[in-house]
N, C-alpha and C positions, 0 to 999 in steps of 0.2 A: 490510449484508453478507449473500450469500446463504446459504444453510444447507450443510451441507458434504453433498460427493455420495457420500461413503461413511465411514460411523462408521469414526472413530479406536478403536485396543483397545490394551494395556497391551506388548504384543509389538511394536509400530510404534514406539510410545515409547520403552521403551527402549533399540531401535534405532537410532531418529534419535539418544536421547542420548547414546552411545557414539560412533558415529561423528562427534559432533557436538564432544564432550567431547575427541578423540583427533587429529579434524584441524586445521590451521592456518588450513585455509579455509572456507567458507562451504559445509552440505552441500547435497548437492540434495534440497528435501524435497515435498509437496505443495501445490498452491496453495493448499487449504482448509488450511493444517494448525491455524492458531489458530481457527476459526471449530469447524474438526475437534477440538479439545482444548478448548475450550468447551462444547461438547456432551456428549463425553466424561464432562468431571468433573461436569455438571450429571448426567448418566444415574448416571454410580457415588453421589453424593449420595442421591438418591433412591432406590435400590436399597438401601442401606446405611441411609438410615432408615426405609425398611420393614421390612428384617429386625432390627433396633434395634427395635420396635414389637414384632415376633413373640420375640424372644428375647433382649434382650442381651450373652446371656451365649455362644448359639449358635456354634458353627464358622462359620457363612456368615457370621453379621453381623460378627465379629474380621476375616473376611477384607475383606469388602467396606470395610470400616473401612480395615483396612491397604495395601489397595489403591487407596485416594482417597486418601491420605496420602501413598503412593509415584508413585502418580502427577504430584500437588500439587507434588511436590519436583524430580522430572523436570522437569517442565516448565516450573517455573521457571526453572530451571538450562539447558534448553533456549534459551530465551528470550534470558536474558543470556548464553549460548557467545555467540550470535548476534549480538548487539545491539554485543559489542566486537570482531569481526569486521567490522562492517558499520560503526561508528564508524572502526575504524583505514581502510578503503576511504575512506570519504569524506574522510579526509586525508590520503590516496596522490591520490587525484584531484583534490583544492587544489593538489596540488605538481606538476600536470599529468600523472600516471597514466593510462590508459585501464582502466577498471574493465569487468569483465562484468558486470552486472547481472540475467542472466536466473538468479539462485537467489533472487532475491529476493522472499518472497511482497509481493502491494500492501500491505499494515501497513508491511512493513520497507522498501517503497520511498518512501514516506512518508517517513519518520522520515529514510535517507538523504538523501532532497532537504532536509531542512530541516538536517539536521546539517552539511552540503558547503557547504548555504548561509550558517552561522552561524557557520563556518569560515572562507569567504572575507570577510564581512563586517569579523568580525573580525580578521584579516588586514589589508585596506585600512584600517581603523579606528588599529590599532595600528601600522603602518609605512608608514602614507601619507598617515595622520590624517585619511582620508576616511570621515565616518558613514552609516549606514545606509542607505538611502533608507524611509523608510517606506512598510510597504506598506496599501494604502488595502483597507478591507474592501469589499464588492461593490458596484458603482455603483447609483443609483439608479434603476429602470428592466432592470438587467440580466437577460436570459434563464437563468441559469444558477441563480438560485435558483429557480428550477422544473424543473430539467430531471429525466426520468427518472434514477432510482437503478439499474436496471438498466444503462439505455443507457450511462449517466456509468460502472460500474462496466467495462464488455467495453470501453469507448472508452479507459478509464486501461490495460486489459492491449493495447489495440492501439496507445497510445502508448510503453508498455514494449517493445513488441515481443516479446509473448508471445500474443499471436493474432494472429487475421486477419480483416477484415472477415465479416460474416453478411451471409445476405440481407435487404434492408431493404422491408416492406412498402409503406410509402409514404415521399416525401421527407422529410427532416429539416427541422428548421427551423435555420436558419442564426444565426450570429455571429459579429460584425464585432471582430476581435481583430488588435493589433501584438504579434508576435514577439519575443522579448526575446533569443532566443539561437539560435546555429547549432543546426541540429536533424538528426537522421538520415531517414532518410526512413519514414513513419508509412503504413499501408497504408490508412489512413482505412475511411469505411463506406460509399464511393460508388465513391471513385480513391484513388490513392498519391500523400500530398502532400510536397511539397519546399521545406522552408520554412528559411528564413534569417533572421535576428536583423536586426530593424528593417521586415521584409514586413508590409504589414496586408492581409489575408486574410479571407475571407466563408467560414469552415468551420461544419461541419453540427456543431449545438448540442454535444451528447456529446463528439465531439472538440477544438473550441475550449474547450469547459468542463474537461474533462481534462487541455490544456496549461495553462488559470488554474490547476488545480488543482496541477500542479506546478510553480509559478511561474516558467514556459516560455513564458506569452502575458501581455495588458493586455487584457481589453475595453473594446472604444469602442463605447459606447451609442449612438443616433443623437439629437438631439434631441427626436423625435418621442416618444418611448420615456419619455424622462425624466419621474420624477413633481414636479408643483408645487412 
């Protein structure tokens, strides 16, 4: 995950958790915000026991104390508003909802695809008696356990539909992926793809890697590829 582009401070937090705490829905916050409140409490930590070190007993160090404390609690508390916001969507969307998903930072769109997915599973499991399909960890040979953590990361917010392609220095390297579901249309990093449930498709690594990653594609290795 990249590092966040501008330090979170105790005035944002309690902001997001008021509004967070007070609406029914999901607020809008920023895309860094956990990576932003990870750094946050790592900075108040270490600020706090250094003046712990100069003084114990000090005004500053009480403060900084009580303030990684209040913080710690926001945000967890943040965290979970969220988490059953975003759990009740993904079974508004099992019951055929159109959810918006653009407040969702990539953590909590994670967590949605897998929960929407564990939902419907069980669903078919329980009133159709059809089980799971198990899903297979990464073929052997597959491009996607190498791929760039940057590229994979801009390619999952261009298959969210929270960016838009960059410019790309040189071609991608491509992979050969079946489609598992109707899809909206993805601005990709070369062209805008239009892809439909059961297409197999030759997309540039970062974005075929991005739909395996929200179990949106299959990659099909080529033979050639596969190890012994």
């Amino acid at each position: 995950m990249a590092p966040p582009l501008e330090p979170l401070n105790y005035k944002e937090v309690t902001e997001i958790h008021r509004k967070e705490k007070n609406s029914p829905d999901l607020v809008e916050v920023r895309r860094d915000l956990y990576p932003a409140f990870r750094d946050y409490i790592e900075r108040l930590r270490k600020e706090s026991e250094e003046e712990i070190k100069k003084d114990a007993l000090s005004f500053k160090a009480t403060s900084m104390t009580n303030e990684f404390k209040k913080v710690s609690a926001k945000g967890n508390q943040i965290f979970f508003f969220r988490m059953r916001k975003i759990t009740s969507m993904a079974t508004r969307a099992s019951e055929g909802s159109k959810m918006d998903l653009q407040r969702l930072t990539e953590e909590e769109r994670e967590m949605y695809d897998q929960v929407l997915r564990a939902i419907n599973e069980c669903r078919d499991l329980s009133l159709e008696g059809k089980a799971p399909v198990p899903r297979n960890p990464a073929p052997s040979g597959s491009v996607c356990a190498t791929v760039d953590q940057g590229q994979l990361r801009q390619a999952l917010s261009m298959v969210n539909g929270k960016s838009h392609a960059s410019e790309q220095s040189k071609p991608a390297e491509r992979v050969l992926v079946r489609i598992l579901d109707d899809l909206p249309e993805i601005a990709g990093m070369d062209r805008p793809y239009r892809l439909a449930k059961n297409d197999v498709v030759n997309l540039p690594v970062p974005i075929g890697c991005a739909l395996i990653k929200r179990g949106k594609a299959q990659e099909i290795v080529p033979f050639w590829r596969k190890a012994e």
